[in-house]
Each structure stands twice: as C-alpha cells, then as structure tokens.
C-alpha positions in Angstrom: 98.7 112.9 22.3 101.4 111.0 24.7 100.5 110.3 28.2 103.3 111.1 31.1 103.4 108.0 33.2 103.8 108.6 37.1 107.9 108.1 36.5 107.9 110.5 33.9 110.2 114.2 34.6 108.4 117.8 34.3 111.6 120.3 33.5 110.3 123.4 34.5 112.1 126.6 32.5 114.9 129.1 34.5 114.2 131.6 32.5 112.0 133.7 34.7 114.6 133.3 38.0 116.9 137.0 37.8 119.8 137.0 36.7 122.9 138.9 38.8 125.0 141.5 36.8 128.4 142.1 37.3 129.1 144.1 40.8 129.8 147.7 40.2 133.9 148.6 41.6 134.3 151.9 43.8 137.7 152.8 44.8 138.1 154.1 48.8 141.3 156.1 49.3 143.1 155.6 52.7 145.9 157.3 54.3 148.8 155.6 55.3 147.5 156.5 58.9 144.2 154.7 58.2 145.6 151.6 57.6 147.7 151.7 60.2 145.1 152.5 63.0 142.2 151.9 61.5 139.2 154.0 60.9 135.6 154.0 60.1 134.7 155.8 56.8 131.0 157.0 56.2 130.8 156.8 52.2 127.4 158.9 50.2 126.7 155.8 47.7 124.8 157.0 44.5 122.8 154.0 42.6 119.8 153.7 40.4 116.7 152.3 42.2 113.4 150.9 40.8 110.5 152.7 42.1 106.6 151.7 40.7 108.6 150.8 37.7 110.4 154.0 37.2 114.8 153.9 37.9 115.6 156.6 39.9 118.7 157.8 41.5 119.3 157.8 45.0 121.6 158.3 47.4 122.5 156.2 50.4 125.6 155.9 53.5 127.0 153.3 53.9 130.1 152.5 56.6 133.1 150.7 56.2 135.1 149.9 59.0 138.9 150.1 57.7 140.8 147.4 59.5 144.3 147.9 61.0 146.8 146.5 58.3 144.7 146.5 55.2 146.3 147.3 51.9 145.7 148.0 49.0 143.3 146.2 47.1 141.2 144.6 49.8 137.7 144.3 49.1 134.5 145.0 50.5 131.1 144.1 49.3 127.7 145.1 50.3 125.2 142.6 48.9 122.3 144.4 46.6 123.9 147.8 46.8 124.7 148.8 43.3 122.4 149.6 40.7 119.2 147.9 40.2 117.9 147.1 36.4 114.3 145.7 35.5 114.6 141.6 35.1 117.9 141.7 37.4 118.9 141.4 40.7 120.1 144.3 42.4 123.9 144.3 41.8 126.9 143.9 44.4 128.7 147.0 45.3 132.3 146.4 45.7 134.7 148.9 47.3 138.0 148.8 46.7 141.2 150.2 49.3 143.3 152.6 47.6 146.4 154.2 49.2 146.7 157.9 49.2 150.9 158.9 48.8 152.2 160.0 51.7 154.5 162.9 51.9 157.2 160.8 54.1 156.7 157.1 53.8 156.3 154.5 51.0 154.5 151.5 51.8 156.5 147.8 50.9 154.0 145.2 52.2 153.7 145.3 56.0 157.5 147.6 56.2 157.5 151.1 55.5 160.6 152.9 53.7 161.5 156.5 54.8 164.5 157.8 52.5 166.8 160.6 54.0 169.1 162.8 52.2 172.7 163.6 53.8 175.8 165.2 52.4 178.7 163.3 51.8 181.0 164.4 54.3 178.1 163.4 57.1 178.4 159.7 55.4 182.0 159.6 55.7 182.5 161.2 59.1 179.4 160.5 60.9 176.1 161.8 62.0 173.3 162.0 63.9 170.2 161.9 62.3 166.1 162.8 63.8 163.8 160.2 61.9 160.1 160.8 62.1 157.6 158.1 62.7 154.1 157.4 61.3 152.4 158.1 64.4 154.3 161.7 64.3 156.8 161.0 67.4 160.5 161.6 66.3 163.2 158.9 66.7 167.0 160.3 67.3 169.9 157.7 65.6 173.4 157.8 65.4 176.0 156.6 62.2 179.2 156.0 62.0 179.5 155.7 58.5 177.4 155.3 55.7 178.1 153.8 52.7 176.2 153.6 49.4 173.0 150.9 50.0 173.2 151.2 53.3 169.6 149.9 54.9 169.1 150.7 58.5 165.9 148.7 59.6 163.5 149.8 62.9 162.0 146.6 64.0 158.2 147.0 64.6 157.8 150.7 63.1 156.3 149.7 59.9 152.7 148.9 59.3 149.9 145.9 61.2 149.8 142.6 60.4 146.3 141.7 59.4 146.4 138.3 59.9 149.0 138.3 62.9 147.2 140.7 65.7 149.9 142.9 67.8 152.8 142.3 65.2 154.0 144.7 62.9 156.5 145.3 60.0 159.9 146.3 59.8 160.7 150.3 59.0 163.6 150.3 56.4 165.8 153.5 56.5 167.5 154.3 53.1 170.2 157.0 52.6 171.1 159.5 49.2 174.2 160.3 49.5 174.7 163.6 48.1 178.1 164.0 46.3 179.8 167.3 45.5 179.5 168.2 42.1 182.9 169.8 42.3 186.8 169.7 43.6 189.1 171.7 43.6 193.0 170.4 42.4 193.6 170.8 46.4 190.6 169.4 47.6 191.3 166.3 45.0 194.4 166.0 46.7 193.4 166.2 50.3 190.9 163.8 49.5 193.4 161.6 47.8 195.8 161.6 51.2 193.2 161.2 53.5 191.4 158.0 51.9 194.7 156.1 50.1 194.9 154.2 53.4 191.1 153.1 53.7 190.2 149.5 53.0 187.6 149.1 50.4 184.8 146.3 50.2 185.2 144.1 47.3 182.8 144.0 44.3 182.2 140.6 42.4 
C-alpha cells in the first residue's frame, strides 16, 4: 500500500450535502386597486412537511406585502417554504403577481387606458364627457371634436412608479366612435352639404 505524504490532497465526496429542487410557482391575483395602493395579502400555504420521517401536509400563512406599482409578474420568494422531500432541502416558494381584469381600465405599463363609447354626431359636434378614475372620483372633460384615433392623455392618473417614488403614469383616453348603420337619401344629402366645405387631414 501507497503512503500519502504530508503534501498529499484528501477529496472528500459531496454526495451527502442536499441537494435544492426546483422552487414550487404560486400565482397571487391583484386588483388593479392593489397595485395601485398597495396592500398586504394573508395567503393559507399548503406544502408537504417531514415529520419523524413521515411527509405530511400542512398548512401555513404567510404575508405578502404588495408594493405600490408592482405588475405583473413580480416575484416573491420565501426561502424553505415549499415542499420538503427526504435527501433534499426544503424547496423555495415563489409567488407570482397576477392581475385580475378590471371592469373599466386596462393596464399598459405604468398608464392606464379607459375606452369610452360616443355616437357620431357627439364626435362631430362636440361633447362633454364624465370619466371615472381608479380611485372612484369622477373627472368632467370637454371636446370639440373627435376624430378617429383620437388619444386624450391625463397626466399622472395612471398607475405608481415602482422605482420612481411619488411619480405616476399617464391615463390614455380612447374613443369608439359609433357610426350610424343607416341614411336616408335626405340625410345623405344633408350630410353631403354640411361637410363638402370641411378640410380633411391628409393620409400618406
């Protein structure tokens, strides 16, 4: 038999340190007004547990404290709080933000888009119009005329910045215009007389 000298290297095996699994995904739907405020969300966590060698199910609560400005997709993970298997560590929990749909607003980024419906003859002759806001107050605005893509933008009415404390997005008004489906020969030519003068945009 070979002798180590004092120089010589002892590798010691890995193979009994535990491995991690993969973290187990949860998804935790917000509403719009969650993510605008912010909130704190108590979540009932089910996950197996090793107990004198026997996996059991338990339950646990955990909090998450939603963050002004979060979207969709933002992660949180709670170290050790998934499953546990035997000759593993105790797996990562991970939840996920999910956006519920709102019955009003769509969410682009940090703007919000509210889309109002309005007959034609209010697009061509004016209107006034009462546009709700997310935190339920009503904002009263006045049009000359509206034409077809027609964007009316409320600075600072759309959602937090996360990473820009006290700012927020843009809220981006859009307009269907709702044409008649119908005209009479006279209302053709009424039409015709009033509008033969107008100036028209051109299109490349």
């Amino acid at each position: 038999m070979s002798r180590l000298s004092p120089r010589s290297s002892i590798i010691f095996s890995q193979s009994t340190h535990l491995r991690k699994p993969p973290p187990i995904e949860k998804k935790l739907e917000c509403t719009l007004e969650e993510l605008c405020y912010g909130c704190v969300k108590q979540i009932m966590i089910s996950r197996d547990v090793i107990i004198n060698g026997i996996i059991e199910q338990q339950g646990e609560m955990v909090s998450i404290t939603v963050k002004p400005g979060w979207k969709r997709g933002t992660r949180i993970t709670f170290d050790g709080k998934g499953d546990e298997r035997p000759g593993y560590q105790p797996a990562d929990l991970i939840m996920v933000i999910d956006e519920k749909t709102h019955l009003l607003f769509e969410r682009d980024d940090d703007d919000l888009v509210y889309k109002v419906e309005i007959p034609l003859v209010k697009a061509l002759v004016g209107c006034s119009l009462s546009i709700p806001l997310l935190e339920g107050e009503k904002m009263s605005l006045s049009f000359d005329l509206i034409f077809p893509g027609y964007v009316k933008i409320i600075k600072g009415q759309g959602m937090p910045i996360a990473k820009e404390i006290g700012k927020r997005g843009d809220l981006r008004i859009g307009f269907l215009i709702n044409f008649p489906m119908f005209l009479s020969s006279e209302q053709r030519f009424n039409a015709s007389t009033i509008l033969k003068d107008c100036s028209y945009p051109d299109f490349l």
